[in-house]
C-alpha positions in Angstrom: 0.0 0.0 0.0 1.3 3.4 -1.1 0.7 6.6 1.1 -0.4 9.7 -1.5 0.0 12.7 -0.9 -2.5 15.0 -1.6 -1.5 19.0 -1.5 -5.1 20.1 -2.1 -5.3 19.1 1.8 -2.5 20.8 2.9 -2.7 23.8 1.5 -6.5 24.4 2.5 -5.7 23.4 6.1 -2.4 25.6 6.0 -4.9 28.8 4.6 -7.0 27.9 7.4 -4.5 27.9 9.8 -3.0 31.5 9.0 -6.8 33.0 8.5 -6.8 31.8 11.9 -4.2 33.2 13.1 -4.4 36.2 11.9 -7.9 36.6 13.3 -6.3 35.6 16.8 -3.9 38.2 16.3 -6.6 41.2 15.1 -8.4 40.3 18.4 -5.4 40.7 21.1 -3.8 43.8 19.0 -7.2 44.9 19.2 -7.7 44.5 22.9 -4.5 46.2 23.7 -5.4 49.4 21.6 -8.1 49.6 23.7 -6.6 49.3 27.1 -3.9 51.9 25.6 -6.4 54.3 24.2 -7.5 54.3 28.3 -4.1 55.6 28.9 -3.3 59.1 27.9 0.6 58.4 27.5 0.0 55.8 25.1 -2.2 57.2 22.5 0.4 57.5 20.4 1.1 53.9 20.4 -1.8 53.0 20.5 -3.1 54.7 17.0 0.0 52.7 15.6 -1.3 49.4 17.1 -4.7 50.1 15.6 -3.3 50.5 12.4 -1.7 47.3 12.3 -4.9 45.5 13.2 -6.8 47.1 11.0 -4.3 46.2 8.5 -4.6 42.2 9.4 -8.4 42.4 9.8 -8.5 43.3 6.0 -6.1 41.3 5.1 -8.4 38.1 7.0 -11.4 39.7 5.1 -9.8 39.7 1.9 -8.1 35.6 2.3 -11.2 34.4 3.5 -13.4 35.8 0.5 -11.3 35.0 -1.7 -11.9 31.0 -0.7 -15.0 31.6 -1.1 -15.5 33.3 -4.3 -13.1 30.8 -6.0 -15.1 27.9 -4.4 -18.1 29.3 -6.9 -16.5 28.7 -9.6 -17.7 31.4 -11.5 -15.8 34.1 -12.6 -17.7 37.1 -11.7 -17.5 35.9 -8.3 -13.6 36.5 -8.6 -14.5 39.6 -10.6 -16.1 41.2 -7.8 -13.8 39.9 -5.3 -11.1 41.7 -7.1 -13.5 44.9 -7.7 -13.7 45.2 -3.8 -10.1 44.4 -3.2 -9.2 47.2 -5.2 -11.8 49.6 -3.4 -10.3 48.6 0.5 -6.8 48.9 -1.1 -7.4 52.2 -2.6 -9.7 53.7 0.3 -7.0 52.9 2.7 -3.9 54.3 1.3 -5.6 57.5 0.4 
C-alpha cells in the first residue's frame, strides 16, 4: 500500500490555519489598543497598534473571501472579489 499525498489538503488546512491566526492576532492587537487608548501616555502607540490590526483584519477579510469566491467557480464571483479588493486597497492608502 502506497501513502499519497494530496496538496489540495494541505494547502486548504495551511490557509486555514494562517486566517486563523491572523484573526487571533486582530483580536489581542485589538484589545490592547483599547486598554492603551484608556491611557493618555500611550495614545500614540496606541493609534499605531490600531493601524496594524486594522491592516490584518483586512487582510483576513480579503483571504477568506477570496476561498469563497473561488469555491463558486464562476468568474464574476472572482470579478467582484477583485473589484472590492481594489476599493479597500485604494480607500485605505488615500
Amino acid at each position: 500500500m502506497s501513502r499519497r499525498s494530496t496538496n489540495t489538503t494541505r494547502n486548504s488546512v495551511s490557509m486555514r490555519f494562517v486566517i486563523n491566526f491572523l484573526s487571533f492576532l486582530v483580536v489581542t492587537i485589538i484589545g490592547i489598543v483599547l486598554i492603551f487608548s484608556k491611557l493618555s501616555f500611550a495614545a500614540p502607540a496606541a493609534e499605531i497598534l490600531e493601524t496594524i490590526a486594522q491592516s490584518l483584519a483586512f487582510l483576513v477579510v480579503i483571504f477568506s473571501s477570496f476561498y469563497y469566491a473561488r469555491s463558486k467557480r464562476n468568474v464574476w464571483f472572482l470579478v467582484v472579489w477583485a473589484i472590492g479588493v481594489v476599493l479597500i486597497v485604494t480607500s485605505y492608502f488615500i
